[in-house]
C-alpha positions as a Markdown table, in Angstrom:
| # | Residue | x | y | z |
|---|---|---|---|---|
| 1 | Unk | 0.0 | 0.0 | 0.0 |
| 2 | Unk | 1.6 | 3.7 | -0.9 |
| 3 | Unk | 2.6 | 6.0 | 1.9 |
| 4 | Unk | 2.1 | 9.3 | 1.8 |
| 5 | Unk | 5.4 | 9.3 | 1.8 |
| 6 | Unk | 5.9 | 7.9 | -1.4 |
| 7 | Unk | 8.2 | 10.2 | -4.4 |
| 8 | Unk | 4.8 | 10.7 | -6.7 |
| 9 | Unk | 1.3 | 11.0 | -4.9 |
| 10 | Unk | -2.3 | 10.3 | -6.2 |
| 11 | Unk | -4.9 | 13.0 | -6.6 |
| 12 | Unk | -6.5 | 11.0 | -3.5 |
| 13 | Unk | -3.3 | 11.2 | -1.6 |
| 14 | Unk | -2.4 | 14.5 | -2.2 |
| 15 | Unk | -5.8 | 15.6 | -0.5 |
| 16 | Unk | -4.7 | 13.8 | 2.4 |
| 17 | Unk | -1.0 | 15.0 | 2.2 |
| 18 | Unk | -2.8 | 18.7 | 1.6 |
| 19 | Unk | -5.9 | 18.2 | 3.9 |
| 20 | Unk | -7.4 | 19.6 | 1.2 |
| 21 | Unk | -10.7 | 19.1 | -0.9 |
| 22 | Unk | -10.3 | 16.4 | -4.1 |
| 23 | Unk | -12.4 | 18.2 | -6.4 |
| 24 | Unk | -10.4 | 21.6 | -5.8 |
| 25 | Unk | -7.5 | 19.9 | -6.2 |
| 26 | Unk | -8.6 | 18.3 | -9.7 |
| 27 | Unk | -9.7 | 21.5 | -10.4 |
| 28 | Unk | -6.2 | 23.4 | -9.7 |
| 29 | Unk | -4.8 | 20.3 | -11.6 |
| 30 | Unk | -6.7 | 21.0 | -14.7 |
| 31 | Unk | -6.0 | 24.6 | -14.7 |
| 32 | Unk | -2.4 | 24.0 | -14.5 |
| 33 | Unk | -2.3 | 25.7 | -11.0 |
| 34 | Unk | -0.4 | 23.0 | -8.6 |
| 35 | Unk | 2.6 | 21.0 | -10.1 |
| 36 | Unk | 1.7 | 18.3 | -11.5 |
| 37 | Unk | 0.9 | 15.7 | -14.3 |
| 38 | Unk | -1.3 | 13.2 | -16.3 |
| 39 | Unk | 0.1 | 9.4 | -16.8 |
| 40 | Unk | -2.8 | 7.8 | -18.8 |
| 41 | Unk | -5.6 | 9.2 | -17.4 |
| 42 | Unk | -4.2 | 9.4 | -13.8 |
| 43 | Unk | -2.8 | 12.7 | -12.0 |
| 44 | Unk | 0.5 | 12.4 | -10.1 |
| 45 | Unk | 2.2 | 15.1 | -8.1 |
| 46 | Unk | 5.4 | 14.9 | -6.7 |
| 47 | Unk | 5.5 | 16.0 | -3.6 |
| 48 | Unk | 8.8 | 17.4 | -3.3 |
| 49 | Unk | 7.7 | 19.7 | -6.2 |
| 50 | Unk | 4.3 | 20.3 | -3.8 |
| 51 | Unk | 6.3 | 21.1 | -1.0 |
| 52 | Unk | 7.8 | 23.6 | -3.0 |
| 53 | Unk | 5.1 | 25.1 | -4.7 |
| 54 | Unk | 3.4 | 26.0 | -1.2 |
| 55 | Unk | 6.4 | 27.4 | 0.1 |
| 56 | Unk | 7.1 | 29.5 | -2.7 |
| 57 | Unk | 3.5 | 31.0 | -2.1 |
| 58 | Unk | 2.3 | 30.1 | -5.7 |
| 59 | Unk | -0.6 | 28.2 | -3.6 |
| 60 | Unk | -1.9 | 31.2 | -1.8 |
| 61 | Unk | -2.3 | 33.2 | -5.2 |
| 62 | Unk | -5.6 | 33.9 | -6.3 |
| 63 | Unk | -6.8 | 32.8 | -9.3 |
| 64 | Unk | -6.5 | 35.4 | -12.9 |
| 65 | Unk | -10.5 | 36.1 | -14.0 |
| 66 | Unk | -11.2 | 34.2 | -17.0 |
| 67 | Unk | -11.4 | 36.9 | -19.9 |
């Protein structure tokens, strides 16, 4: 069974890692928003890269207004 340890983390996982909601996540995932990638049809995030991301403060910025 992964850990959420693991190198590369599930969409699922990554809420759990995040404590944050799955759908916003797939949502910030399909934007391009959070680092991150499609294998097949599956999202995987490494989470050093997540780690990263938040600290940078990318993850607090608000989102442009679609034109």
């Amino acid at each position: 069974m992964p850990s959420i340890n693991d190198k590369w983390l599930t969409l699922d996982e990554l809420a759990a890692y995040l404590k944050m909601g799955r759908t916003k996540l797939y949502t910030l995932a399909q934007q391009g928003r959070i680092p991150g990638g499609k294998i097949g049809s599956q999202w995987r995030f490494d989470r050093e890269e997540i780690d990263a991301w938040i600290k940078s403060g990318q993850a607090a910025k608000p989102a442009k207004p679609m034109e």
